[in-house]
C-alpha positions in Angstrom: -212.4 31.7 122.5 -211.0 29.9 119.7 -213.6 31.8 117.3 -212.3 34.8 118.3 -208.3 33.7 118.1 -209.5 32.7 114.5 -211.0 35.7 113.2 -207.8 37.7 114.9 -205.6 35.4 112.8 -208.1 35.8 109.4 -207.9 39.0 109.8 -204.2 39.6 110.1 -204.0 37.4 107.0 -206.1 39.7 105.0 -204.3 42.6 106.6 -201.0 41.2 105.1 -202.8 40.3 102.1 -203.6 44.0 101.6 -199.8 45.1 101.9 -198.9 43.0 99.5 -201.5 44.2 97.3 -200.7 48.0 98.1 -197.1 47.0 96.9 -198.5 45.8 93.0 -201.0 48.6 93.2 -197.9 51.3 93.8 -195.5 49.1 91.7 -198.2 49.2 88.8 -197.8 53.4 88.8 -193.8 53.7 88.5 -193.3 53.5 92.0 -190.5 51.0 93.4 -190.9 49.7 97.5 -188.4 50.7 99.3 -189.7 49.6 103.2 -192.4 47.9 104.3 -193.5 47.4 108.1 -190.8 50.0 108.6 -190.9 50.2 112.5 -189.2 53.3 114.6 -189.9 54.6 118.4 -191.8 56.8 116.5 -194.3 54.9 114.9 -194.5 52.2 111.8 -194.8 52.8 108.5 -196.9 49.8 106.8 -195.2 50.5 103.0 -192.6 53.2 102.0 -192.4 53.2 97.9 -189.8 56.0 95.6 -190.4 57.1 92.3 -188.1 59.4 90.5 -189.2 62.6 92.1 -191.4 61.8 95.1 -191.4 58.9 98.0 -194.7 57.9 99.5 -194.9 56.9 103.1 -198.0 54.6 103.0 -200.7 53.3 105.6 -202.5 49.9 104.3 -206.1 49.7 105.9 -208.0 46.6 105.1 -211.1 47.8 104.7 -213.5 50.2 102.6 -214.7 53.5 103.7 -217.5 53.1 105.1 -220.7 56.3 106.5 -217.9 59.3 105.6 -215.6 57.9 108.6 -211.9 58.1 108.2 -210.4 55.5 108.7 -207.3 57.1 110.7 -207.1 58.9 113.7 -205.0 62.6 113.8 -202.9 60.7 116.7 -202.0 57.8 114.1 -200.7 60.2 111.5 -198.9 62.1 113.6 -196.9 58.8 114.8 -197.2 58.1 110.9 -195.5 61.5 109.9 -192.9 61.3 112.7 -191.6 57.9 111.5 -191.6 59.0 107.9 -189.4 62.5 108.8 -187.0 60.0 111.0 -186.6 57.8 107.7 -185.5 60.8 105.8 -183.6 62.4 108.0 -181.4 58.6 108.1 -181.9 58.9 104.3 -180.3 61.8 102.8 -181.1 60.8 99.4 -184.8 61.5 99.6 -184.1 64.5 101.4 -184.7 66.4 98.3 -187.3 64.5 96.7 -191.1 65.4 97.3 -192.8 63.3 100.2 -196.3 62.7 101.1 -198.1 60.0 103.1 -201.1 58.5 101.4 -204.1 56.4 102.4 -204.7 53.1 100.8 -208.1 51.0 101.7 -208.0 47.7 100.1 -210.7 45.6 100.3 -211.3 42.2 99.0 -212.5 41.6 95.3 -212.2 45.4 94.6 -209.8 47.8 93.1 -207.8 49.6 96.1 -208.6 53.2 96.9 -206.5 55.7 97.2 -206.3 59.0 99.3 -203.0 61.1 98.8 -201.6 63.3 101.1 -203.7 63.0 104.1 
């Protein structure tokens, strides 16, 4: 048992490692963060981040892509896309800005990968 609690709490760790890492890897392209771990009834969104003309609505996954599977299932982006059209719609300001939700796979001792508009 406490094996398992300790690999639960490793990889939560890493998991919040990889957030933070999503935020320099957006931060190093332009982009500013805005949210992260926003939570709705909706759904979460791990990072939000805004540019001049576009917001991102980001899910962190701590892992690489592994055999062609992806890593997200339609159910999750569909709580993923809900949560980002209630942030806009209690954001005006980015109501006119382009949107998209991307992918980001960190792993550890590599650069992160990124999949855009999923």
């Amino acid at each position: 048992m406490r094996l398992h609690l300790k690999k639960k709490i490793k990889a939560y760790q890493f998991g919040l490692w990889a957030e933070t890492a999503a935020v320099g890897y957006y931060m190093l392209r332009g982009y500013m963060p805005i949210a992260r771990r926003y939570k709705t009834k909706m759904g979460e969104i791990d990072l939000i981040v805004a540019g001049s003309k576009r917001i991102i609505f980001v899910e962190v996954k701590a892992r690489k892509l592994d055999n062609g599977m992806f890593p997200l299932h339609p159910a999750q982006l569909k709580r993923i896309q809900n949560a980002a059209l209630l942030y806009i719609a209690k954001t005006p300001r980015f109501a006119n800005v382009e949107q998209s939700v991307d992918l980001l796979l960190v792993k550890p001792w590599g650069w992160p990968r990124r999949i855009r508009n999923i």
